[in-house]
OpenMM code with the backbone's topology and positions (N, CA, C; nanometers):
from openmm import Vec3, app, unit

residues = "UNK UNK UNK UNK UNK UNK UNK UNK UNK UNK UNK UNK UNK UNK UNK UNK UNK UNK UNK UNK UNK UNK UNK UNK UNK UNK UNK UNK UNK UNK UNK UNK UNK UNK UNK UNK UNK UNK UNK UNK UNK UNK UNK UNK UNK UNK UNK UNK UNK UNK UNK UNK UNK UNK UNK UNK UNK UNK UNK UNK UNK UNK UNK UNK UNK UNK UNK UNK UNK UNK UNK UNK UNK UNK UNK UNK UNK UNK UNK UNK UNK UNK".split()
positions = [
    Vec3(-11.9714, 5.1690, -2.2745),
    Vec3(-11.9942, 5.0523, -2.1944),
    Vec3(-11.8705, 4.9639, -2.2038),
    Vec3(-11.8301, 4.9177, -2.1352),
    Vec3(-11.7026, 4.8108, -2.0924),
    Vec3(-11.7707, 4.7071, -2.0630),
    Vec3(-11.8524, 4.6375, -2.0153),
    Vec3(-11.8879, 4.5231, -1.9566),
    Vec3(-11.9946, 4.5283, -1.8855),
    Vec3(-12.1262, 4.4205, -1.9559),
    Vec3(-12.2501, 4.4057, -1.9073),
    Vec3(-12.2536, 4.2384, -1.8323),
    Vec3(-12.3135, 4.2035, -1.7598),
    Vec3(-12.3864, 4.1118, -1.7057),
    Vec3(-12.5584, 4.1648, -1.6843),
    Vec3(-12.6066, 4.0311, -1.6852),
    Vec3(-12.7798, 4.1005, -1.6224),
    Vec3(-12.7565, 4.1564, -1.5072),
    Vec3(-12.8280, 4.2718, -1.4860),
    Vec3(-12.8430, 4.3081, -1.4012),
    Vec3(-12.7415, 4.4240, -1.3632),
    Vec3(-12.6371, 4.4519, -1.4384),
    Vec3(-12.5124, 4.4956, -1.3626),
    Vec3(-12.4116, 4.5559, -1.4804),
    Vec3(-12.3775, 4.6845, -1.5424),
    Vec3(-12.3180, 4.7448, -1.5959),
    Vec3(-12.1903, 4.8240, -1.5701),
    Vec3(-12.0971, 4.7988, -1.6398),
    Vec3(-11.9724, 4.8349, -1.5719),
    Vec3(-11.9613, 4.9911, -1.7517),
    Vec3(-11.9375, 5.1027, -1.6867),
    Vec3(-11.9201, 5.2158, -1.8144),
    Vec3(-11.7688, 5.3201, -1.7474),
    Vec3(-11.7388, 5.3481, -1.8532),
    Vec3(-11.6083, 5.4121, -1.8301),
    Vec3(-11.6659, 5.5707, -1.8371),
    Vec3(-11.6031, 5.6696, -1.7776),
    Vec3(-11.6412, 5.7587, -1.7500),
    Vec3(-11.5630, 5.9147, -1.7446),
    Vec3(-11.6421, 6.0139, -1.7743),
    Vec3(-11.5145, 6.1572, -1.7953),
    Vec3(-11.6190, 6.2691, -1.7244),
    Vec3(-11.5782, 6.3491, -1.6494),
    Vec3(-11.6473, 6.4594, -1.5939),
    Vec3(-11.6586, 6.5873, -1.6957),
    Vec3(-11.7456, 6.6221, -1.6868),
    Vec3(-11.7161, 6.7836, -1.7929),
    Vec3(-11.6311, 6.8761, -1.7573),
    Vec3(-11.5786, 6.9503, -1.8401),
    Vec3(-11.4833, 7.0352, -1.7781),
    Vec3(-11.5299, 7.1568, -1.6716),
    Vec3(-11.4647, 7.1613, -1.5800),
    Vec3(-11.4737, 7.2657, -1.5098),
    Vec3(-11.5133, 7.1779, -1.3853),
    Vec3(-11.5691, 7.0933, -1.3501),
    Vec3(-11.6516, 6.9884, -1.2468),
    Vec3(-11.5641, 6.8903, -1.1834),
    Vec3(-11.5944, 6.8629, -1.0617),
    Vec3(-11.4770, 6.7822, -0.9771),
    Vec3(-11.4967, 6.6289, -0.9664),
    Vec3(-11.4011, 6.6159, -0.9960),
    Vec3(-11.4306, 6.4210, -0.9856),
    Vec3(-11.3956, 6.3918, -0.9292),
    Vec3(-11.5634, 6.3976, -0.8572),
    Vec3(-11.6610, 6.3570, -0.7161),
    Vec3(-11.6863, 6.2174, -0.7626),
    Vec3(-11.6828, 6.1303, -0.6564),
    Vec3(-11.7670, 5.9981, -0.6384),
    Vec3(-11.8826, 5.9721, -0.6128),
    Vec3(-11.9156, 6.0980, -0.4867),
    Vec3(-12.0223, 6.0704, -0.4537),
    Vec3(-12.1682, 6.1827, -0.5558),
    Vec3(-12.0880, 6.2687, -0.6199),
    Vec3(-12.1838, 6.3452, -0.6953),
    Vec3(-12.2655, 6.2548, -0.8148),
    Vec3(-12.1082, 6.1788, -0.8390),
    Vec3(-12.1867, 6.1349, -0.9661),
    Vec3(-12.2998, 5.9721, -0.9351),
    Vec3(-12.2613, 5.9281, -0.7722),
    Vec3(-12.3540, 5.7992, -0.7595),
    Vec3(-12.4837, 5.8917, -0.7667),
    Vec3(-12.4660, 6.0099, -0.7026),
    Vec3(-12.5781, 6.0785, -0.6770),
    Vec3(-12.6796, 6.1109, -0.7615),
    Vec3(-12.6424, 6.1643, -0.9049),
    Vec3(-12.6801, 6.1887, -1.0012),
    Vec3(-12.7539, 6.0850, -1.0699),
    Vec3(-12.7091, 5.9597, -1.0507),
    Vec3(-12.7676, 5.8001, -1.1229),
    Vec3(-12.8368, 5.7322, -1.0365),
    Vec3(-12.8321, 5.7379, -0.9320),
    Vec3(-12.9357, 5.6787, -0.8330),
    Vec3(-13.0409, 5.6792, -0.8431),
    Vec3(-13.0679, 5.7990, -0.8727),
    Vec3(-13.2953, 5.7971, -0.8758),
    Vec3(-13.3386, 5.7652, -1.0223),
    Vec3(-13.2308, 5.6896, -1.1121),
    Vec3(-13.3435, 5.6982, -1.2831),
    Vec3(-13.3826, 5.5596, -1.2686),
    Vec3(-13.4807, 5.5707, -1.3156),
    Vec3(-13.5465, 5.4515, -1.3610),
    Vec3(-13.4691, 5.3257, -1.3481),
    Vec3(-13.5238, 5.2370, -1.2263),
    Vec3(-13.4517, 5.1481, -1.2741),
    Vec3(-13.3092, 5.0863, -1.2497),
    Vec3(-13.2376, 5.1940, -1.1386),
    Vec3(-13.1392, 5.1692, -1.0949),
    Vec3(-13.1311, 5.1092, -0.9556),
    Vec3(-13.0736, 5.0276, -0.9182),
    Vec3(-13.0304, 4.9643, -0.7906),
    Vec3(-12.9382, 5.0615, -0.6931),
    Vec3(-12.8354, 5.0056, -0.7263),
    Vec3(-12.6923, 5.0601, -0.6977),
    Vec3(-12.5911, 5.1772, -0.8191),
    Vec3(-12.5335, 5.2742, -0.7619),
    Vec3(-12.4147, 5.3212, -0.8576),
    Vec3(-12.2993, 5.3545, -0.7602),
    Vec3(-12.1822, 5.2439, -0.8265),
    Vec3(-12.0655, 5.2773, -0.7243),
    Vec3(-11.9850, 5.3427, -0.8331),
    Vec3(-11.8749, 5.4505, -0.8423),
    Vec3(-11.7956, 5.5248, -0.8922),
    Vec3(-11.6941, 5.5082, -0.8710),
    Vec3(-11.5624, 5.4442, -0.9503),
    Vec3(-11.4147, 5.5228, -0.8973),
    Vec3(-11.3496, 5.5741, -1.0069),
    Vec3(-11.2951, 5.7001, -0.9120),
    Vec3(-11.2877, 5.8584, -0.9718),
    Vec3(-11.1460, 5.7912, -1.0574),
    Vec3(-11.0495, 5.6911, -0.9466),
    Vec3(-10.9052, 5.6325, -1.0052),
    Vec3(-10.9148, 5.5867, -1.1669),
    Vec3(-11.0315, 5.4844, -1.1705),
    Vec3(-10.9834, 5.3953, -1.2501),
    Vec3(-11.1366, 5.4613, -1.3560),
    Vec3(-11.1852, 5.5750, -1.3147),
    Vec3(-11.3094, 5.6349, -1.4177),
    Vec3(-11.3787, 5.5500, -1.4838),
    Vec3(-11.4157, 5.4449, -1.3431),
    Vec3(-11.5147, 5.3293, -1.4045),
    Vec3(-11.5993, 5.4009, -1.2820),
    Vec3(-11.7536, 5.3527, -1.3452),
    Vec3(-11.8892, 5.3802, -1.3533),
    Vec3(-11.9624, 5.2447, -1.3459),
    Vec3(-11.9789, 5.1287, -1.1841),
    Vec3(-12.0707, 5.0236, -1.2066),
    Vec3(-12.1739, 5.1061, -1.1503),
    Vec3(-12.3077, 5.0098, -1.2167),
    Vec3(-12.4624, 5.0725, -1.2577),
    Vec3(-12.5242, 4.8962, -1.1976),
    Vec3(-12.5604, 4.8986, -1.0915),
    Vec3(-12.7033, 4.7507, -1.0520),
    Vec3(-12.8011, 4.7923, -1.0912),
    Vec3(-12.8860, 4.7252, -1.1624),
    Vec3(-13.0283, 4.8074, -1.2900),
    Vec3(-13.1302, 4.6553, -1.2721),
    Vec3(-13.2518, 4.6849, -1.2730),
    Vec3(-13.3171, 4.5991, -1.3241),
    Vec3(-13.3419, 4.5479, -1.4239),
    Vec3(-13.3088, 4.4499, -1.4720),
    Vec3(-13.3740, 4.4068, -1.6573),
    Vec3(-13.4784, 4.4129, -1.6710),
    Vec3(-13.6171, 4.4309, -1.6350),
    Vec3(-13.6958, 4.4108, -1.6827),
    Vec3(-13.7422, 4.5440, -1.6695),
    Vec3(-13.6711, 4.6095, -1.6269),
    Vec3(-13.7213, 4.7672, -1.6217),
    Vec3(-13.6295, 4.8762, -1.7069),
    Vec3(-13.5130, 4.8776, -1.7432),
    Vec3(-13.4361, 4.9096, -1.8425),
    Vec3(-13.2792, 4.8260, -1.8248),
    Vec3(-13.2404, 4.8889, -1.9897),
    Vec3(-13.1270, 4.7727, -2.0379),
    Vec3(-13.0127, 4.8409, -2.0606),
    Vec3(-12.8704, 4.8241, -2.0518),
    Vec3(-12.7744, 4.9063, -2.0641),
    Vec3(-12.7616, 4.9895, -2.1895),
    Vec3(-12.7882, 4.9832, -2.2652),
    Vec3(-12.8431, 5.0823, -2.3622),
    Vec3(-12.8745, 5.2194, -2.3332),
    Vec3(-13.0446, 5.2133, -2.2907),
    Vec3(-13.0887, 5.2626, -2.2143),
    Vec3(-13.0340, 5.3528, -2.1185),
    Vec3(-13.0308, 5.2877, -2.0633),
    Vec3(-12.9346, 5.3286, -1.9387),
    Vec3(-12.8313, 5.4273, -1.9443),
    Vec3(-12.7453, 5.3964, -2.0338),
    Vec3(-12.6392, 5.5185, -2.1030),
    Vec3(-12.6795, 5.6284, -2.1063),
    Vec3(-12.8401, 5.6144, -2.2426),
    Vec3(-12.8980, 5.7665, -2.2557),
    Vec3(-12.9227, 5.8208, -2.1581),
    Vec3(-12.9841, 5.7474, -2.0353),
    Vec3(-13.0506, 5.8629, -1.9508),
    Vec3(-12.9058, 5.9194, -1.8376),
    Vec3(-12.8118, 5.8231, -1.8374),
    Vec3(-12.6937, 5.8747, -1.7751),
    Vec3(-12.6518, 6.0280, -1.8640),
    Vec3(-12.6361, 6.0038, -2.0311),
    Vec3(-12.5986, 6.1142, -2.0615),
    Vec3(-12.7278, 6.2186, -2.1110),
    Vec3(-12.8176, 6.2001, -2.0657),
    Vec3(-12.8982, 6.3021, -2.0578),
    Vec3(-12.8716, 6.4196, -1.9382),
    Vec3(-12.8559, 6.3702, -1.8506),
    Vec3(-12.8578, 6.4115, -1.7191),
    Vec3(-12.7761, 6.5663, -1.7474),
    Vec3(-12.8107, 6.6581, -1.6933),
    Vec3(-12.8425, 6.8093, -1.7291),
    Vec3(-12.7334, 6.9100, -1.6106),
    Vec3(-12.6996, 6.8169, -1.4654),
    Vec3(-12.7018, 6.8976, -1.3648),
    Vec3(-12.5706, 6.7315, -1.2951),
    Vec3(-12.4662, 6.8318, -1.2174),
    Vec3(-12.3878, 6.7801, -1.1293),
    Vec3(-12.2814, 6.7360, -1.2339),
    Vec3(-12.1899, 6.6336, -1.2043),
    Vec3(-12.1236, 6.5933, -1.2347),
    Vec3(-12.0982, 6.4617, -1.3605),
    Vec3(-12.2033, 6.4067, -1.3634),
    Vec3(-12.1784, 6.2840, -1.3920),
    Vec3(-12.1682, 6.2505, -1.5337),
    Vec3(-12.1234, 6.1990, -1.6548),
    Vec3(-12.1152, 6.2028, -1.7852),
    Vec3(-12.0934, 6.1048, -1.8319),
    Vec3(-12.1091, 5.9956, -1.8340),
    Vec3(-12.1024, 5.8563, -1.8956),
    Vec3(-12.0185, 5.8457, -2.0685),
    Vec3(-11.9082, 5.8240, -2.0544),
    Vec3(-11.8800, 5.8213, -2.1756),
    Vec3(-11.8424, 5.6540, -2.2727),
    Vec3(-11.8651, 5.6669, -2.3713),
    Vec3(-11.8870, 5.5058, -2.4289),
    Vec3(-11.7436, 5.5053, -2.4923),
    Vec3(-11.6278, 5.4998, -2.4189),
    Vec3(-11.4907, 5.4193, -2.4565),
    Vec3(-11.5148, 5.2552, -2.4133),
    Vec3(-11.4273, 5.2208, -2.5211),
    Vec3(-11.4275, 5.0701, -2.4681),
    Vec3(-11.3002, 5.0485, -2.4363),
    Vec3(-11.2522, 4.9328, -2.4001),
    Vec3(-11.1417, 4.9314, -2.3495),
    Vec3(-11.0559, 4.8235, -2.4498),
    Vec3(-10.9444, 4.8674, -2.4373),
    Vec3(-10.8661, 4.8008, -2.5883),
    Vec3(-10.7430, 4.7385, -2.5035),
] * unit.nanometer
topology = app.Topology()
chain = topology.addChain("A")
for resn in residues:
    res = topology.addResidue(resn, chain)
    for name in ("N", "CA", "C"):
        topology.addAtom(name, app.Element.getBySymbol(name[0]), res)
């Protein structure tokens, strides 16, 4: 995670190897969990913003079920930025 506000998660991000870094695979992939609004992707700068409800899950949260995710592209990784 790089940067939370309510409502709105900004996560830095790495594709698995072998998989193309797609934009639209990986909004694709985060769109339907629990709880999500919006997911915009850029592949440039391998930031990952997440629009989420608070009262329905919390960036925490949120991470796991990003790196749960089994299928496509998408991999949420927890660098911070220095």
């Amino acid at each position: 995670m790089l940067h939370h506000t309510p409502g709105r998660v900004r996560y830095r991000y790495r594709c698995r190897a072998g998989t193309p870094l797609d934009a639209h695979s990986i909004e694709h992939e985060i769109a339907p969990l629990k709880g999500v609004l919006q997911a915009r992707a850029n592949p440039a700068a391998r930031s990952l913003v997440v629009e989420f409800e608070p009262g329905v899950v919390d960036p925490d949260r949120l991470a796991a079920a990003i790196l749960a995710l089994t299928r496509g592209a998408a991999v949420a990784g927890r660098q911070s930025s220095a």
